[in-house]
Backbone as JSON, one array per atom type, in Angstrom:
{
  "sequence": "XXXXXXXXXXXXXXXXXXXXXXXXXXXXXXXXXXXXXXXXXXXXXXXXXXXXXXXXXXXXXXXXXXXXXXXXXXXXXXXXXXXXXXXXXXXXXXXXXXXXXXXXXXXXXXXXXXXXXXXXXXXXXXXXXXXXXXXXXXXXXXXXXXXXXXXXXXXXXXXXXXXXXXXXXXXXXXXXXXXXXXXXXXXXXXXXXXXXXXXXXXXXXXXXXXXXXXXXXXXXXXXXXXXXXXXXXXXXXXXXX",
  "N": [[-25.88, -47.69, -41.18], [-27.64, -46.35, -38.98], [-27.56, -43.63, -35.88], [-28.65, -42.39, -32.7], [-27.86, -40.24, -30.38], [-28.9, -40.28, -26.89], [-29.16, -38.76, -24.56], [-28.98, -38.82, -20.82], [-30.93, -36.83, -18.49], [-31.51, -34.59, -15.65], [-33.22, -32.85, -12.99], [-32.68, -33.67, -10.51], [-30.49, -34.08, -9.17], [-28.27, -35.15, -6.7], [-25.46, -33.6, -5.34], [-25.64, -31.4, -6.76], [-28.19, -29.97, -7.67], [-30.4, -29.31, -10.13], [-28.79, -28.89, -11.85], [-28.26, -29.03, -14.46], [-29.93, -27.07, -16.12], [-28.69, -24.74, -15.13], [-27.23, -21.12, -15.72], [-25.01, -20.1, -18.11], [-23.57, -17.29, -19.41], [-26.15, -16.52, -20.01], [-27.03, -18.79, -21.26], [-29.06, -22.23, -20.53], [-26.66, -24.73, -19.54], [-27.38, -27.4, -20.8], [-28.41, -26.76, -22.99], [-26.12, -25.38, -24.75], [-24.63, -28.14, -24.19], [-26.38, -29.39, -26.43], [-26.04, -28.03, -28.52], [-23.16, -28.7, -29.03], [-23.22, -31.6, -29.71], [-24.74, -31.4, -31.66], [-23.12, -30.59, -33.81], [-21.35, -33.01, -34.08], [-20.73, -35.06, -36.93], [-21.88, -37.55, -36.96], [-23.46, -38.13, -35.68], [-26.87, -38.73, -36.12], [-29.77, -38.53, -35.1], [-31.2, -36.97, -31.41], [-32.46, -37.46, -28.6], [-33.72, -36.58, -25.37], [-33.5, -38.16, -22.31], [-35.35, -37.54, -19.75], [-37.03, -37.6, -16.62], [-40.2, -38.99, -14.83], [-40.63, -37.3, -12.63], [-41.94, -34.41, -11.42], [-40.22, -32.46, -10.99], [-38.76, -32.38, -13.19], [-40.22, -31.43, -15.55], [-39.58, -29.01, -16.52], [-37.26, -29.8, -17.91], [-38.55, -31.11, -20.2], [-39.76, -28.71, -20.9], [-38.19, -27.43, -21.51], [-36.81, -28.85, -23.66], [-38.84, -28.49, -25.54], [-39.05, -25.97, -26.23], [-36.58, -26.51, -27.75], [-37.19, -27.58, -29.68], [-36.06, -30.75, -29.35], [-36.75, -34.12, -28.89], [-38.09, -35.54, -26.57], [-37.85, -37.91, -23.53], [-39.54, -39.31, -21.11], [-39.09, -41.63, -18.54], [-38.31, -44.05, -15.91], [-37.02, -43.03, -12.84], [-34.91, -43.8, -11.49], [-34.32, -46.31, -12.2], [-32.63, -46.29, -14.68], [-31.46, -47.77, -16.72], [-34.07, -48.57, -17.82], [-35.14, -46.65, -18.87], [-33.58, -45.86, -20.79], [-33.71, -48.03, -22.57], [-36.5, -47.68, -23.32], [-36.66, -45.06, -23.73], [-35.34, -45.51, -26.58], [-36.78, -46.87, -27.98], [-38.19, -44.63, -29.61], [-36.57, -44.3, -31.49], [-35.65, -45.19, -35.52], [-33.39, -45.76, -35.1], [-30.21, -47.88, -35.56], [-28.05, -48.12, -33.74], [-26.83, -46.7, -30.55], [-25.65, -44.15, -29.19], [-24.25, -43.35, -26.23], [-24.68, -40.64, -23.78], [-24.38, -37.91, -21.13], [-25.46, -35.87, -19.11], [-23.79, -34.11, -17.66], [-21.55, -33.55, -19.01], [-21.37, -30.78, -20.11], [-19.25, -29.74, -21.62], [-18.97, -31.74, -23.92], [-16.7, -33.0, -26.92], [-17.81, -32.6, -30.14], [-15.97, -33.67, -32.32], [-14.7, -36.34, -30.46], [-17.1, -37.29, -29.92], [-17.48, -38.04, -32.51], [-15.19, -39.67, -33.01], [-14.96, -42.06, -31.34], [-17.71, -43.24, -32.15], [-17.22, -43.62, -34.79], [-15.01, -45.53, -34.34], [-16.69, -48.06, -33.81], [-18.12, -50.83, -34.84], [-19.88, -53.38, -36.91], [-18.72, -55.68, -35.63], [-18.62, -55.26, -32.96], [-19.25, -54.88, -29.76], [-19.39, -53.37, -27.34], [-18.03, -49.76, -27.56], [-16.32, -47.57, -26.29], [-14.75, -44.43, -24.02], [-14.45, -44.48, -21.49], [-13.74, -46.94, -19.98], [-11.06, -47.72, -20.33], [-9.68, -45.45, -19.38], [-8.13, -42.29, -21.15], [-9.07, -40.05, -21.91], [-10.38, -36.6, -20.62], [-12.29, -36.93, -17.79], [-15.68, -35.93, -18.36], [-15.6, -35.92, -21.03], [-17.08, -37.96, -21.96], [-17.72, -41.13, -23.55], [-20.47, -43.17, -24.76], [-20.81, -46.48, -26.99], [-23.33, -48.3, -28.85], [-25.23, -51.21, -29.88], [-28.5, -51.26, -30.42], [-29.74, -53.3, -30.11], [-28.2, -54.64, -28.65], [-28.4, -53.16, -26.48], [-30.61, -54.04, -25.67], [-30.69, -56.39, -24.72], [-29.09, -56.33, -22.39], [-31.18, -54.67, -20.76], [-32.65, -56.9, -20.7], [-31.2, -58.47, -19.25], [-29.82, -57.74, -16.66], [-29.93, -57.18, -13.62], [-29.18, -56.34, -11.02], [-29.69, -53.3, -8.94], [-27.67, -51.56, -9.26], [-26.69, -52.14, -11.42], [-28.88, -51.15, -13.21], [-28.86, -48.68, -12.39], [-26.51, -47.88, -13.86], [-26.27, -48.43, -16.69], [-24.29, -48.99, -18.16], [-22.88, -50.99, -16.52], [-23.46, -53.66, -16.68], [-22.43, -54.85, -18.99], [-19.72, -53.47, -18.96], [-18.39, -54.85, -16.42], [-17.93, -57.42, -17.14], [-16.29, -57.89, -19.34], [-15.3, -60.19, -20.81], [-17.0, -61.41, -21.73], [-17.87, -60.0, -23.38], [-17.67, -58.19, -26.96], [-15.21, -55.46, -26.69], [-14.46, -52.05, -27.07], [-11.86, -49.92, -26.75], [-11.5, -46.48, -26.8], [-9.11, -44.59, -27.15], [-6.78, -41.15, -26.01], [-3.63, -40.16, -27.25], [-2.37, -38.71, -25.28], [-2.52, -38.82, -22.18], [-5.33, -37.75, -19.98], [-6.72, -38.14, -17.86], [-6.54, -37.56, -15.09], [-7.95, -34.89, -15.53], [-10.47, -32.97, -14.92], [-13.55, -32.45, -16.59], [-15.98, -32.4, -16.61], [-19.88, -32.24, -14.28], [-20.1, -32.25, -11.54], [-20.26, -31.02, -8.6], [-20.48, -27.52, -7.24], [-18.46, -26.3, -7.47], [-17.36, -27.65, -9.64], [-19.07, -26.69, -11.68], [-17.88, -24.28, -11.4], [-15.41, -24.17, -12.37], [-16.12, -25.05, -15.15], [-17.81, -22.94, -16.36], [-15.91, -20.7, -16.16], [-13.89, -22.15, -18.27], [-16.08, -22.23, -20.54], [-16.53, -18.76, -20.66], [-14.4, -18.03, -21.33], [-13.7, -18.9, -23.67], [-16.42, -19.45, -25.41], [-17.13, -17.02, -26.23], [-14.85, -15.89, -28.36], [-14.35, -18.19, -29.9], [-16.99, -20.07, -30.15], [-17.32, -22.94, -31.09], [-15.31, -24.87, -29.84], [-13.07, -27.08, -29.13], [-11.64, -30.24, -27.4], [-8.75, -29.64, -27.25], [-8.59, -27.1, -27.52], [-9.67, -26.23, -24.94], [-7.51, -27.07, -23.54], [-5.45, -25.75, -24.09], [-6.71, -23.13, -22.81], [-6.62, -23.88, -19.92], [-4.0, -24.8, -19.78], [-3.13, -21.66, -19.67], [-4.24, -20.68, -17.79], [-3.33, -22.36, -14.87], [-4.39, -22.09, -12.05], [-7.17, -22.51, -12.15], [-7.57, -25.32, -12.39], [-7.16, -25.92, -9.66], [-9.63, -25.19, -8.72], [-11.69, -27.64, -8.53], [-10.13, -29.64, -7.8], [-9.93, -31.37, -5.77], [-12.28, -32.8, -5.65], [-13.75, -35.93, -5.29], [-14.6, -38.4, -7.76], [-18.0, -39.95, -8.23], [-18.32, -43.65, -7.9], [-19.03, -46.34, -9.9], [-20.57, -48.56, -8.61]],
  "CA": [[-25.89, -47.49, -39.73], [-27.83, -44.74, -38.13], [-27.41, -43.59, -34.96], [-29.14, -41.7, -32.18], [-27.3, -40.09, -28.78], [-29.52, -40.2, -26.31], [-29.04, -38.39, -23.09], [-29.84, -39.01, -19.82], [-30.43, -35.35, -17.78], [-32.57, -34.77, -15.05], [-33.24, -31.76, -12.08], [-32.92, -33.59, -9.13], [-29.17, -34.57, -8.92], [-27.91, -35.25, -4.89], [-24.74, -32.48, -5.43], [-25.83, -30.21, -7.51], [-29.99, -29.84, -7.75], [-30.98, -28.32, -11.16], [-27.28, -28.22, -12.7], [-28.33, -29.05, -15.98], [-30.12, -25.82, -16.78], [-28.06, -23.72, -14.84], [-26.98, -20.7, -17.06], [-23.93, -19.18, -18.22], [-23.72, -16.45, -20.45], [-27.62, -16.48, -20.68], [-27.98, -19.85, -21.87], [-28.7, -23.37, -19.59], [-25.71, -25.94, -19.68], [-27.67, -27.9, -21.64], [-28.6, -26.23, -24.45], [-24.7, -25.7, -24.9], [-24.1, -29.49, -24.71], [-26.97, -29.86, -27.51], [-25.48, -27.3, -29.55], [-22.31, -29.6, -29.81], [-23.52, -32.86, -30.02], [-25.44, -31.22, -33.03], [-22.0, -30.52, -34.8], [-21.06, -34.15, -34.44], [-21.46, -35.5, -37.99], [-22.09, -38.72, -37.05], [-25.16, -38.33, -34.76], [-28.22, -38.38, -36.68], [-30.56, -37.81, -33.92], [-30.56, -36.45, -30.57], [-32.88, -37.75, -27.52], [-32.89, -36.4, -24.09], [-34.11, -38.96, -21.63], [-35.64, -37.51, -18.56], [-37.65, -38.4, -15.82], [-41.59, -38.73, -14.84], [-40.7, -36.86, -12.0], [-42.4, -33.37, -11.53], [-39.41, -31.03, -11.26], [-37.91, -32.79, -15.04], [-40.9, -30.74, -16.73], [-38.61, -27.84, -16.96], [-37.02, -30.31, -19.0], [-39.66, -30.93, -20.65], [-40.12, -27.59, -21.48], [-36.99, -26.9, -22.7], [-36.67, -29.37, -24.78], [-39.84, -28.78, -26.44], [-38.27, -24.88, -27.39], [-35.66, -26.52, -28.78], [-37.23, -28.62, -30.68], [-35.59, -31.56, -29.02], [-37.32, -35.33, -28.64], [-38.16, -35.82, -25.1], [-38.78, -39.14, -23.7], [-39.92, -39.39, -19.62], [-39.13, -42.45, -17.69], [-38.19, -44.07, -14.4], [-35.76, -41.98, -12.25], [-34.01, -44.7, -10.36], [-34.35, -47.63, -13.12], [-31.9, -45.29, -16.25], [-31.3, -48.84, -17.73], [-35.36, -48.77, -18.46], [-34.97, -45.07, -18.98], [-32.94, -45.56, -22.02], [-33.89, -48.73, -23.2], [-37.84, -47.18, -23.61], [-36.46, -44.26, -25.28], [-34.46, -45.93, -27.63], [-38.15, -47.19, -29.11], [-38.7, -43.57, -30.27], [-35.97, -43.93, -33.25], [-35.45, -46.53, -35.88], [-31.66, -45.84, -34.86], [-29.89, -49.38, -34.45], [-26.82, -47.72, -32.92], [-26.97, -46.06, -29.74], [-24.58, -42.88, -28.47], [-25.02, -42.92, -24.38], [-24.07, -39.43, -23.19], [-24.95, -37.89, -20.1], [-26.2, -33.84, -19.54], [-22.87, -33.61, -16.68], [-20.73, -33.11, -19.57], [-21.93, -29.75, -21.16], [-18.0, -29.52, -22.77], [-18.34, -32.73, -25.02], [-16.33, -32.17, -27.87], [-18.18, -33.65, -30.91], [-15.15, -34.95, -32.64], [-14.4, -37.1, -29.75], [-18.18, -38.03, -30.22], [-17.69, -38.74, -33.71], [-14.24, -41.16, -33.14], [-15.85, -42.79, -30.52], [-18.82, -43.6, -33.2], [-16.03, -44.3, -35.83], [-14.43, -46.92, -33.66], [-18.09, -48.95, -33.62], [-17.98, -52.01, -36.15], [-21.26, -54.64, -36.59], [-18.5, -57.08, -34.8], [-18.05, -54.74, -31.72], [-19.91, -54.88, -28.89], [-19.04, -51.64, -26.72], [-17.0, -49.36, -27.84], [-15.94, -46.34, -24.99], [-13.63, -43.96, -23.7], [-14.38, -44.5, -20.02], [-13.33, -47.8, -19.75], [-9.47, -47.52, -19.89], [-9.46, -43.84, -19.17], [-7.21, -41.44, -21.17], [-9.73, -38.59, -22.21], [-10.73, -36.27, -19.34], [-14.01, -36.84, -17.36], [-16.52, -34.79, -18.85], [-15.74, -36.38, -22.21], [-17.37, -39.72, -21.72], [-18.9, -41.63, -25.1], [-20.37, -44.77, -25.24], [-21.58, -46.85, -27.99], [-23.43, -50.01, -28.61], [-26.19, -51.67, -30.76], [-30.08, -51.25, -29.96], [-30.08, -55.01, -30.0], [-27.35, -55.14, -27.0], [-29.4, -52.5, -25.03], [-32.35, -55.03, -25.17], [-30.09, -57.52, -23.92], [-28.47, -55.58, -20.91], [-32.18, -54.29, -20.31], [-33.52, -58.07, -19.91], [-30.33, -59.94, -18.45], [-28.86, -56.82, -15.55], [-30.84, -57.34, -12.7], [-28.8, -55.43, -9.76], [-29.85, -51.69, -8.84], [-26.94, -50.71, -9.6], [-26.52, -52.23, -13.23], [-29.94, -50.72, -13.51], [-29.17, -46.84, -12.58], [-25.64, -47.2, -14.19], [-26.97, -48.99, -17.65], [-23.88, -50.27, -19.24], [-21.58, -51.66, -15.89], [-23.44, -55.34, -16.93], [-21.34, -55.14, -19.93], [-17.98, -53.17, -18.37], [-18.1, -55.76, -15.71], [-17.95, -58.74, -17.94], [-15.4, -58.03, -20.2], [-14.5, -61.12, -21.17], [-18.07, -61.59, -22.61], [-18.32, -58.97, -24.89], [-16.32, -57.63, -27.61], [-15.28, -54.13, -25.86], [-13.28, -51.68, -27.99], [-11.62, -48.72, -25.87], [-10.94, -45.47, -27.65], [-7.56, -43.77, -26.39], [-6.52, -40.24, -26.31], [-2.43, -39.52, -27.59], [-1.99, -38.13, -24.03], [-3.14, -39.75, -20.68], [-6.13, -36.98, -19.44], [-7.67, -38.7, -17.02], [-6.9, -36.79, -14.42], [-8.93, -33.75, -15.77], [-12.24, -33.05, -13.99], [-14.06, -31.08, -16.54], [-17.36, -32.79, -15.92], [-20.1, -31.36, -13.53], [-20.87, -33.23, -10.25], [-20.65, -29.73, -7.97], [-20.85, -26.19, -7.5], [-16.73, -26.3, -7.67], [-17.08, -28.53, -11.17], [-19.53, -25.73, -12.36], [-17.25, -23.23, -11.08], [-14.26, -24.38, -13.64], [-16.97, -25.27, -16.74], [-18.34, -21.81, -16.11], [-14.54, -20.39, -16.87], [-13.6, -22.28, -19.34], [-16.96, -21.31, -21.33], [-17.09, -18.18, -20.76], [-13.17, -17.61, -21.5], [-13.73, -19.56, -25.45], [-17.41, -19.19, -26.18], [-17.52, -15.19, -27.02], [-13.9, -15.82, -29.08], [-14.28, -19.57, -30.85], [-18.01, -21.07, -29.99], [-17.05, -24.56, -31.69], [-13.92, -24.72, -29.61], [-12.5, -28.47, -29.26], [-10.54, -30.55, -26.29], [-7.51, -29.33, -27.36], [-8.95, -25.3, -27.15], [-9.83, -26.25, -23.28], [-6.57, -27.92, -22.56], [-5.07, -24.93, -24.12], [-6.92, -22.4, -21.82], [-6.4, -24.13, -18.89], [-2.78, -24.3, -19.49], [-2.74, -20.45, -19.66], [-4.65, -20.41, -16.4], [-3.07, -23.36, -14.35], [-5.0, -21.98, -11.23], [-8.29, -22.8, -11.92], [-7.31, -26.44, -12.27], [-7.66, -25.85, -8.27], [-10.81, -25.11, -7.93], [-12.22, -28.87, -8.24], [-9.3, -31.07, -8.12], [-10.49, -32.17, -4.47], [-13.52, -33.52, -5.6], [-13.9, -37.12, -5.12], [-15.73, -38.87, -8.32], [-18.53, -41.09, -7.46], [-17.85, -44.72, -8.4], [-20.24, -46.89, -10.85], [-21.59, -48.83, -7.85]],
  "C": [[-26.49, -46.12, -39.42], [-27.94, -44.69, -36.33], [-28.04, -42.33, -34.24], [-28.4, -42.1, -30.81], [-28.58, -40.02, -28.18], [-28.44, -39.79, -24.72], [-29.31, -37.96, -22.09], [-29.38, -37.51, -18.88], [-31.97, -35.52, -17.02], [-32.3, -33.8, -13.72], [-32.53, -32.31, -10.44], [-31.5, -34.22, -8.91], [-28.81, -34.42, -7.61], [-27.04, -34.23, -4.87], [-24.67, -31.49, -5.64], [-27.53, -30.4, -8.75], [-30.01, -28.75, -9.05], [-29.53, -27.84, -12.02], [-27.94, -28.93, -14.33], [-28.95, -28.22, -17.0], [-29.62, -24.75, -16.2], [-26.95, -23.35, -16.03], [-25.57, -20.24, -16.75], [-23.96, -18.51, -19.54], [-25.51, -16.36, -20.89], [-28.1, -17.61, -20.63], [-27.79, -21.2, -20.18], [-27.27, -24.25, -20.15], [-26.16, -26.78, -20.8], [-27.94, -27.5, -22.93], [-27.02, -26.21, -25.62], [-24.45, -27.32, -25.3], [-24.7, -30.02, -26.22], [-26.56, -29.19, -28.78], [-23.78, -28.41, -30.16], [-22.17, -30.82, -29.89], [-24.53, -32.31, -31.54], [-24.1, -31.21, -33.93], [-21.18, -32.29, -35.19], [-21.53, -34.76, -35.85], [-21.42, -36.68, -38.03], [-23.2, -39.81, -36.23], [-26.19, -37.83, -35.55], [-29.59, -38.09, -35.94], [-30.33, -37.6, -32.69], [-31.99, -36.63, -29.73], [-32.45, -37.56, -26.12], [-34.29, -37.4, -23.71], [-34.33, -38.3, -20.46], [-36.28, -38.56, -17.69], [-39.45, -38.35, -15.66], [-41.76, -38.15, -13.51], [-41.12, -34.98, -12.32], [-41.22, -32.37, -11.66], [-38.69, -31.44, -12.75], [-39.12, -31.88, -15.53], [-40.24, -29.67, -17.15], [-37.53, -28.16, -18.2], [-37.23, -30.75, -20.0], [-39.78, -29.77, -21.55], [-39.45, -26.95, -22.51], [-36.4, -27.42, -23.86], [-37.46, -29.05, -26.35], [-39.54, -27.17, -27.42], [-36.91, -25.03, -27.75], [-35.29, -28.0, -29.82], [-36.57, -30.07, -30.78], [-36.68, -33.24, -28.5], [-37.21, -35.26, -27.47], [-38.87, -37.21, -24.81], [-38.45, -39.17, -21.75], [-39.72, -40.56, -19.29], [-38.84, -42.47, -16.05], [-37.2, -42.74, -14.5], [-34.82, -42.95, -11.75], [-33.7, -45.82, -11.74], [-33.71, -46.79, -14.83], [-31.85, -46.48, -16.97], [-32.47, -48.52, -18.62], [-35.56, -47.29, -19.19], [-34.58, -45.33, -20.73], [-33.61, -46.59, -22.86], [-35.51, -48.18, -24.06], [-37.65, -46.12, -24.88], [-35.63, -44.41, -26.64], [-35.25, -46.82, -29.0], [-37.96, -46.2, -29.84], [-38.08, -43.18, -31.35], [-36.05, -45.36, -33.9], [-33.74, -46.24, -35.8], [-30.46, -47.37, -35.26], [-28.34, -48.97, -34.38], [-27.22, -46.86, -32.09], [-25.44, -45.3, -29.28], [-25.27, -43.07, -27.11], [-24.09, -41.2, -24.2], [-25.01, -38.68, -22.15], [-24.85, -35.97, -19.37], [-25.34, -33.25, -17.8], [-21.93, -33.37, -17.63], [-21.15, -32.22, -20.89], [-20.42, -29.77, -22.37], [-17.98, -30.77, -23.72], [-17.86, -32.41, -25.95], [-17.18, -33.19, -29.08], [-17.51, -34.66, -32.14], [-14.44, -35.45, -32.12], [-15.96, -37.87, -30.35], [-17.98, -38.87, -31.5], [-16.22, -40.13, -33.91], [-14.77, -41.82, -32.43], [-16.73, -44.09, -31.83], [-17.89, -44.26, -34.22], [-15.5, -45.61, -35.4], [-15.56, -48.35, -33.57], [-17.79, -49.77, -35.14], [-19.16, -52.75, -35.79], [-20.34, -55.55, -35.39], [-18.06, -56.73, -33.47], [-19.56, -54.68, -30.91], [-20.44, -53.2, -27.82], [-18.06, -51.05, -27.42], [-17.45, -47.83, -27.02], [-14.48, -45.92, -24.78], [-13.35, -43.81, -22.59], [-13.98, -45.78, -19.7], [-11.37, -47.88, -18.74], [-9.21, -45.79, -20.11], [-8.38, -43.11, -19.59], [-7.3, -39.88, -21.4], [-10.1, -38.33, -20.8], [-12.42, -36.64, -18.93], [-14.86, -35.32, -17.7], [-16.61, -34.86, -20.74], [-16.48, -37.7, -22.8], [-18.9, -39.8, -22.71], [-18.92, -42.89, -24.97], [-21.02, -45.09, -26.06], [-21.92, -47.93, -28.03], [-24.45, -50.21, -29.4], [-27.58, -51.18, -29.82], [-29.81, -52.37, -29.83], [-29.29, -55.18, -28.85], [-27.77, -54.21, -26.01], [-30.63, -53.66, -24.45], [-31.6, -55.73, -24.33], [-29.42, -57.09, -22.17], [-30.13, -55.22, -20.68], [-32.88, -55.89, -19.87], [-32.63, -58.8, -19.1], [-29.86, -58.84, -17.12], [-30.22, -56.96, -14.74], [-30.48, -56.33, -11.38], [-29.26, -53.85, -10.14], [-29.51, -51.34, -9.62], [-26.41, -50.9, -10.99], [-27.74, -51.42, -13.71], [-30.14, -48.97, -13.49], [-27.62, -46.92, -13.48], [-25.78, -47.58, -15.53], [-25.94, -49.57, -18.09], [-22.69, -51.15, -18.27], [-22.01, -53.17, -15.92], [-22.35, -55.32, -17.9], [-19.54, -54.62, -19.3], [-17.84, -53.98, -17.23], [-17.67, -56.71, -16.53], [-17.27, -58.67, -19.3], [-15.27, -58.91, -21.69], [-16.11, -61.65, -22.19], [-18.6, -60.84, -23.41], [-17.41, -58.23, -25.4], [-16.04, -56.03, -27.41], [-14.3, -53.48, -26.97], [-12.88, -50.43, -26.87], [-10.78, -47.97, -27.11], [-9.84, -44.51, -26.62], [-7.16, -42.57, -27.08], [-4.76, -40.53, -26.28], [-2.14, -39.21, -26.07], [-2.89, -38.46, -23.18], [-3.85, -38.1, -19.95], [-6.84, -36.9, -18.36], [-7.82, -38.08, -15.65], [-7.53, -35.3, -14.2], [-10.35, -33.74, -15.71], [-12.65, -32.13, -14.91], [-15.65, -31.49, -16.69], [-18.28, -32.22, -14.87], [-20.76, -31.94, -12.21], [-21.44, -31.61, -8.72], [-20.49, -28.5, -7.79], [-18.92, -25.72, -7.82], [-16.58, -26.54, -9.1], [-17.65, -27.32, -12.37], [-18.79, -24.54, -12.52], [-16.11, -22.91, -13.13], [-14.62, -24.37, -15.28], [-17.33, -23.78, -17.17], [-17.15, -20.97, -16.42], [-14.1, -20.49, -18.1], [-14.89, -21.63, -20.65], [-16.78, -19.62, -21.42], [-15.23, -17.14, -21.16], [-13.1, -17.82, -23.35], [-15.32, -18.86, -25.82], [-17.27, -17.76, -27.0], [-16.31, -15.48, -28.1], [-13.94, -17.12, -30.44], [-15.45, -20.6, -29.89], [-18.03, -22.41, -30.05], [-15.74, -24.77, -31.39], [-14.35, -26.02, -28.89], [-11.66, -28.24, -27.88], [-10.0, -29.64, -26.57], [-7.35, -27.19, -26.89], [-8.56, -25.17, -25.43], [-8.21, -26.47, -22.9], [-5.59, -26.49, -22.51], [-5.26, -23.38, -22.96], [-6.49, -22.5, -20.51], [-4.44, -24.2, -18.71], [-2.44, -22.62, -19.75], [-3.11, -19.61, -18.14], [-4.89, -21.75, -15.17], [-3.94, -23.16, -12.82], [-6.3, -22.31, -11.23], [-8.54, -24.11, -12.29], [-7.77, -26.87, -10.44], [-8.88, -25.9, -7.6], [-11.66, -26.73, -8.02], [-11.26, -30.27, -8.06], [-8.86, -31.73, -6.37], [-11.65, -32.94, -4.49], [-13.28, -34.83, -6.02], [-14.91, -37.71, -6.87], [-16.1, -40.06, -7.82], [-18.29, -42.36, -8.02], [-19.41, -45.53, -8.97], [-21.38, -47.69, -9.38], [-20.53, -48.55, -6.45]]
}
């Protein structure tokens, strides 16, 4: 089995315009997320999917000093987005991950990946939600991307790529990966300048002390500074469709 994450990042987000190279400590968000999806030892390559829109060349750019695969598609159509760049490996397992969660930890990435069997279909941790948002792994065959890329026809199966399959349950063998402790209500994902606010904390409270610092680091911080739980826990998340 080899496997390639691919993830979808792109400038022009409706909330928060250009959050995926906005810096902290120097560096963009992203670079951070690629730094620990590199520690995952169970991702063998690493694809960012942009767009063929003019302000993604920055993404573009940055990929290209860091030596990162770049693959341009639609903007609106992410199903086709992924499915295109998912030519550019001989992978046949796909990681989805998505360039709003700079904190992934990569051994969440790698149980996630662990939990994947030939006789599984999906296997995720957004489904039945117990990890926090901002941790969100999904997994699935190249061969069941083709299939969601020729059978999902709505928009909105089409910008959200895998709600043909999390709709339909009952037709595909789904595995859900569960955290020990119910998280779900932890926003550390980045939708707006509030979400950045809190990511922007927690980084900049761990990175200088323990760089390769895990969930459990964050959960730790944040219980030492229960106030900055405040600053986004009004924000609404948006819903698949």
């Amino acid at each position: 089995m080899k496997t390639a994450a691919i993830i979808q990042a792109r400038m022009g987000s409706t909330r928060l315009p250009g959050k995926v190279l906005r810096q902290v400590l120097g560096k963009p968000l992203l670079s951070y997320q690629l730094e620990r999806i590199r520690q995952a030892e169970k991702v063998d390559e690493i694809i960012v999917a942009t767009t063929t829109e003019e302000i993604d060349d920055e993404i573009v750019h940055f990929c290209q000093s860091e030596n990162i695969l770049c693959f341009r598609g639609s903007e609106q159509d992410v199903l086709s987005r992924y499915y295109e760049a998912s030519k550019l490996t001989d992978a046949n397992v796909i990681v989805r991950l998505t360039s709003d969660c700079p904190l992934i930890d990569p051994e969440v990435i790698d149980k996630v990946i662990g939990a994947y069997t030939e006789s599984s279909d999906y296997v995720s941790n957004v489904m039945q939600r117990t990890y926090p948002r901002g941790m969100d792994v999904e997994v699935f065959s190249k061969e069941l991307l083709g299939k969601i890329h020729q059978y999902a026809k709505t928009e909105s199966d089409r910008e959200h790529v895998t709600t043909y399959v999390r709709d339909q349950p009952d037709l595909f063998q789904v595995v859900d990966v569960l955290h020990d402790i119910n998280y779900s209500k932890l926003r550390l994902t980045i939708d707006t300048a509030e979400d950045f606010q809190l990511v922007k904390n927690i980084m900049e409270a761990l990175n200088q002390v323990k760089p390769q610092f895990r969930l459990d680091d964050i959960i730790s911080v944040l219980n030492d500074h229960p106030e900055w739980l405040k600053i986004n826990q009004h924000i609404e998340q948006k819903r698949w469709k």
